[in-house]
C-alpha positions in Angstrom: 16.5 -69.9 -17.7 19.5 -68.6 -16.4 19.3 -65.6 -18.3 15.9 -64.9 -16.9 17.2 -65.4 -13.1 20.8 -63.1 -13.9 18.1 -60.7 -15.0 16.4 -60.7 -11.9 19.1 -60.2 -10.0 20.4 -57.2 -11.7 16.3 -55.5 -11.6 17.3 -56.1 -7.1 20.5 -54.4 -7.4 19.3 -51.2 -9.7 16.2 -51.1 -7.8 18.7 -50.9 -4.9 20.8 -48.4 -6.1 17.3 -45.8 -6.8 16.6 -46.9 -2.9 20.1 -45.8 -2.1 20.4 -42.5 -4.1 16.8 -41.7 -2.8 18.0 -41.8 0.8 21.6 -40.4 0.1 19.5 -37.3 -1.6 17.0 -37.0 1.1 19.9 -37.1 3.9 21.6 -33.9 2.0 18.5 -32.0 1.5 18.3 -32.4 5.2 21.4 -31.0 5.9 20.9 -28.1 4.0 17.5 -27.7 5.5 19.3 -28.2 8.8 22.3 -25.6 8.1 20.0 -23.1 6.7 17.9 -23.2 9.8 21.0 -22.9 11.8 22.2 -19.7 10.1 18.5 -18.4 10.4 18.0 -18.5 14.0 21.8 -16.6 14.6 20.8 -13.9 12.2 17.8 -13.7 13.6 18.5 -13.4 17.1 21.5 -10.8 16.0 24.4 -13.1 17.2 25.6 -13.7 13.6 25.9 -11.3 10.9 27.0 -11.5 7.0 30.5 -11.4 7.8 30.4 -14.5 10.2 28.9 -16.5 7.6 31.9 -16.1 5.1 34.3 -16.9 8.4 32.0 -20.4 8.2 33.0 -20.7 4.7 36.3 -20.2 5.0 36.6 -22.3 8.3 35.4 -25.7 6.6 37.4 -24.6 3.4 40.3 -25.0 5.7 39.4 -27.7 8.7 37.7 -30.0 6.3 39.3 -29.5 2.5 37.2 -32.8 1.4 33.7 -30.8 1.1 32.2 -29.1 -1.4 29.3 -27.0 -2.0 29.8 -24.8 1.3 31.0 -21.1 0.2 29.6 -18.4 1.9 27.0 -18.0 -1.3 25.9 -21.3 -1.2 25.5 -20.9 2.3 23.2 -17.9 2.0 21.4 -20.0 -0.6 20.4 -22.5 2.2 19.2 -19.8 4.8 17.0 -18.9 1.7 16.0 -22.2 1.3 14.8 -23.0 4.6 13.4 -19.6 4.9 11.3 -20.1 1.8 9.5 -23.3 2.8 9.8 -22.7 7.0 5.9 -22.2 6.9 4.8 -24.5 4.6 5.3 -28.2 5.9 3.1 -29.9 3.0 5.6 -28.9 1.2 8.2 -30.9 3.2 8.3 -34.1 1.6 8.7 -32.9 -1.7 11.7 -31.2 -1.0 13.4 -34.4 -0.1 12.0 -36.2 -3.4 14.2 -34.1 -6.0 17.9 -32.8 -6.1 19.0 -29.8 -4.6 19.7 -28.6 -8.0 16.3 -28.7 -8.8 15.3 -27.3 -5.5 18.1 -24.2 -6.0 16.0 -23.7 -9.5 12.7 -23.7 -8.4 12.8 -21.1 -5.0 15.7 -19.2 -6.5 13.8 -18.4 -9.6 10.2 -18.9 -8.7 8.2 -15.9 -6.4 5.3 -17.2 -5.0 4.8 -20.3 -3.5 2.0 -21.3 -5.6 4.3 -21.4 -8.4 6.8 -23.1 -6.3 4.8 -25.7 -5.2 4.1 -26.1 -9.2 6.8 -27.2 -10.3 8.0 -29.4 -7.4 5.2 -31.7 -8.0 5.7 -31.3 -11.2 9.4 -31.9 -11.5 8.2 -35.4 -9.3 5.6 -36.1 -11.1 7.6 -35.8 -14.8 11.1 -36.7 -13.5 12.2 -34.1 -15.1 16.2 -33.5 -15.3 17.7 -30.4 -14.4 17.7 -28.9 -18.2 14.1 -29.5 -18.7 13.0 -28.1 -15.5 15.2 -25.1 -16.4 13.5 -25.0 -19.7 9.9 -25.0 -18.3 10.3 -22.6 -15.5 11.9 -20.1 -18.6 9.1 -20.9 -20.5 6.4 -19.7 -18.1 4.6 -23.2 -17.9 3.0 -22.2 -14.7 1.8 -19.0 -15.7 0.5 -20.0 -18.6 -1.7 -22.5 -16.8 -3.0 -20.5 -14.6 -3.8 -18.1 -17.3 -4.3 -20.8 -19.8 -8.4 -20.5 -20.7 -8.8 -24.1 -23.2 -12.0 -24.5 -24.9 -13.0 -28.1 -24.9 -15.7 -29.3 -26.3 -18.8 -30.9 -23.8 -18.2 -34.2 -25.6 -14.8 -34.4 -24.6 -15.2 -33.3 -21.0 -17.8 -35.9 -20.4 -15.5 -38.2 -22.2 -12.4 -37.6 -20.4 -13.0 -36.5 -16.4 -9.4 -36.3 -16.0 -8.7 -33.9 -19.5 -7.9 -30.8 -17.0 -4.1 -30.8 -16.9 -2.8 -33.0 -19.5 -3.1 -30.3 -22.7 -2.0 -26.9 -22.5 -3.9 -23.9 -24.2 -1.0 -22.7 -25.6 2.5 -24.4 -26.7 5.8 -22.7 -27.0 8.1 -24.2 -29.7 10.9 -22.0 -29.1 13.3 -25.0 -29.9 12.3 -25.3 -33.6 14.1 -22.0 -34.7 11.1 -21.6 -37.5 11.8 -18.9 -40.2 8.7 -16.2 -40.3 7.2 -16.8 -42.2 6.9 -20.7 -42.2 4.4 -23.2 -43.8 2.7 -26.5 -42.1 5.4 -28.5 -44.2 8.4 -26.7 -42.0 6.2 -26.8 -38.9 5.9 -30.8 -39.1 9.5 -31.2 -40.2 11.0 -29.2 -37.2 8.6 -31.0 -34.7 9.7 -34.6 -36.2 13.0 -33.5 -36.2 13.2 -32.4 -32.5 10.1 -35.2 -31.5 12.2 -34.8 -27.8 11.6 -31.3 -27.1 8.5 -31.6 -28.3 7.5 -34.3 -26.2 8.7 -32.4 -22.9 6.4 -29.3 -24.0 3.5 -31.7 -24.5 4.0 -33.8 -21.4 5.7 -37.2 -20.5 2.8 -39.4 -21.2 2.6 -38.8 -24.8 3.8 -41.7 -26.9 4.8 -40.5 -30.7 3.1 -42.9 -33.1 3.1 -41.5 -36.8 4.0 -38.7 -38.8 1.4 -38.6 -41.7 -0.8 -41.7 -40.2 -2.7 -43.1 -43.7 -6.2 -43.8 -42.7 -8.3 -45.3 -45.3 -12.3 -44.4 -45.9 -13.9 -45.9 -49.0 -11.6 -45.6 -51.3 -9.7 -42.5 -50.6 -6.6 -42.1 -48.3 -6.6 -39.2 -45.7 -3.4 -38.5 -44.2 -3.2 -36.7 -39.9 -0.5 -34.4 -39.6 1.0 -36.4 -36.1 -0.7 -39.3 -34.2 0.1 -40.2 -30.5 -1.6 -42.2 -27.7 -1.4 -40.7 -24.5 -0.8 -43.6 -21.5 -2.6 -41.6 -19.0 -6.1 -41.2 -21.0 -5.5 -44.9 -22.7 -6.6 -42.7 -26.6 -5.3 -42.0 -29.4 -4.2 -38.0 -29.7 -4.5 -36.8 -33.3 -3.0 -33.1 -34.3 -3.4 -31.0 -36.9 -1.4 -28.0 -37.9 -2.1 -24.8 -39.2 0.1 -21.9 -39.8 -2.5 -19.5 -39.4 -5.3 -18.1 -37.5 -7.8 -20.8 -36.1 -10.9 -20.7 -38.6 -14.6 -22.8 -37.4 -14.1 -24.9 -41.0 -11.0 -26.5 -39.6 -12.5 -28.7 -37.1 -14.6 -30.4 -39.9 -11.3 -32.0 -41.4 -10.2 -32.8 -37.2 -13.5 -34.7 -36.4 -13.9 -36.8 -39.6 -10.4 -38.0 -39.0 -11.2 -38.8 -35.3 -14.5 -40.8 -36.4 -12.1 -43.0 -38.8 -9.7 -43.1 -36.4 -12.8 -44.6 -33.5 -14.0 -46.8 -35.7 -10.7 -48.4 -37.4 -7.9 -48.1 -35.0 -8.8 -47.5 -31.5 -8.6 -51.0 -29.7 -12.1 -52.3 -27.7 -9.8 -51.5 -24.6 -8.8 -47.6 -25.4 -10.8 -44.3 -24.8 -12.4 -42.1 -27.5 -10.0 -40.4 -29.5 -9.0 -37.0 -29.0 -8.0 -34.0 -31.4 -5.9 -31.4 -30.8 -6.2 -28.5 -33.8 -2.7 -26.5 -33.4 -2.9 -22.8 -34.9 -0.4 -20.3 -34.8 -3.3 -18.1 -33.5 -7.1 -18.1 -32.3 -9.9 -16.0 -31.3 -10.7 -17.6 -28.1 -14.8 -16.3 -28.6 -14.4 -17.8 -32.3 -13.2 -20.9 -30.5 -16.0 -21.1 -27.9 -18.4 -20.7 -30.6 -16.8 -23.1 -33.0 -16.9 -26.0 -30.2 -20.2 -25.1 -28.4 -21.9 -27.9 -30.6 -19.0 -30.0 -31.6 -20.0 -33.5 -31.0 -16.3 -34.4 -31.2 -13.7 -34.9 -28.5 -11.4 -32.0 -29.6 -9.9 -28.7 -28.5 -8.4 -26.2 -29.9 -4.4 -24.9 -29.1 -2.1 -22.3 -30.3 1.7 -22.2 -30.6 4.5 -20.0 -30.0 7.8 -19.9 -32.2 9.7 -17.9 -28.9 9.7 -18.0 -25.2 7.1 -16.0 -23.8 7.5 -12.5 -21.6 7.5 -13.8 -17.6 6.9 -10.5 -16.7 4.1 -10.2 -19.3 2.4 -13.3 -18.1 2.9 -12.6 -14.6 1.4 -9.0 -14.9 -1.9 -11.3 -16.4 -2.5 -12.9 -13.5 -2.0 -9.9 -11.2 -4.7 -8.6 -13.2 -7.2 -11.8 -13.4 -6.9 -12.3 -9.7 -7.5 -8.5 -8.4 
């Protein structure tokens, strides 16, 4: 019993502490915020030029030894900062929500405020830490959802109303170091092996289940390549791999596990299974055929051993939205 109440008490003071480093982060992003609109406005109204700024630096260096994190570049990089989201108030709140770190990441390296925007709701939404963040932005997540076309099938659409947004039309497994070429043996190795990575290229509400999950149908074992239940969609995510080019005969294997998988291990309580067919490469208009008729929840995604071109995806989009 006591146990229970010394528990209690230590849930109040680490809910405290989040409370606390909430408010102390919010407080610094406001400072910045605040300095960088300072700088700003004296630039702007030519009473301060580049030079005065590194006399700023090198006044708190000396009148105030005890701070850190005010040079003359890190100064500059709040004058960007509040210049970058001056006009865009929505945006505000977020800001105060993650660490300047993050923030410095995502407007130092993003262009556009769409993409901005992106990945600070993102890096809220999926609590991501500094590395993965990093990771993401290098591995053009935003682009490639924007650019991203996924075929899913009508059943699963109907199925699922909130499916937009939580699978990707293409993955990029960069991480894995794969030799080319590479069979579906290596591919499920690697992916066991960094299950971490893996799960941070999927998304944060995948839960890892089973590598080779046994499902029994009369009297013959079938074996899926890796389960997991997604929290967010309350189902059951089965994948299959294939090293090569997406062919229609695949999904055949893909639905007849989801069918055993609806009728002999999805709870009362727990959506329709869904299938995720993972090929090294597709024909998107084989794809749309392929699924036009499927009267299975799947869809069909490819993967990527290396980190994709930014400037290659970005040129994409210049080119869909012209």
């Amino acid at each position: 019993m006591l146990e229970t109440q010394f528990s209690d008490i230590v849930s109040l003071i680490k809910h405290a502490r989040t409370i606390a480093l909430k408010t102390v982060n919010s407080t610094l992003i406001n400072l910045y915020w605040n300095i960088g609109e300072y700088i700003h406005i004296r630039i702007k109204n030519a009473e301060w030029g580049q030079s005065v700024v590194k006399q700023l630096a090198e006044f708190l260096a000396v009148t105030e030894p005890g701070l850190k994190g005010f040079s003359d570049k890190n100064l500059w990089r709040m004058k960007q900062f509040y210049e970058t989201y001056k006009d865009v108030p929505k945006l505000s709140p977020l800001l105060r929500e993650i660490s300047w770190s993050h923030n410095l990441a995502i407007f130092s390296r993003c262009s556009t405020i769409e993409e901005q925007e992106f990945y600070l709701r993102l890096s809220k939404k999926e609590n991501y830490s500094f590395r993965e963040l990093d990771r993401q932005i290098s591995a053009g997540l935003f682009e490639r959802t924007i650019i991203g076309n996924t075929k899913l099938s009508t059943v699963l659409r109907e199925m699922h109303t909130e499916i937009e947004g939580n699978f990707k039309d293409s993955y990029v497994f960069e991480f894995l170091n794969l030799p080319e070429p590479h069979n579906e043996s290596d591919l499920q190795k690697r992916l066991i092996q960094e299950m971490k990575n893996f799960i941070l290229e999927l998304g944060k509400d995948f839960l890892f289940i089973s590598e080779e999950y046994k499902i029994q149908v009369g009297n013959s074992d079938f074996y899926i390549d890796l389960l997991f239940y997604h929290r967010g969609l309350q189902c059951l995510v089965a994948f299959e791999l294939k090293v090569d080019k997406f062919k229609p005969e695949h999904l055949g294997q893909l639905n007849f596990y989801l069918e055993a998988l609806d009728r002999d291990v999805k709870k009362k309580n727990e959506n329709p299974s869904i299938g995720i067919l993972l090929c090294k490469d597709k024909d998107n208009e084989v794809v749309e055929y392929s699924l036009s008729r499927s009267l299975s929840p799947t869809l069909v995604s490819e993967y990527k051993t290396q980190l994709p071109d930014k400037k290659l995806l970005q040129r994409k989009i210049h080119e869909l939205f012209k």
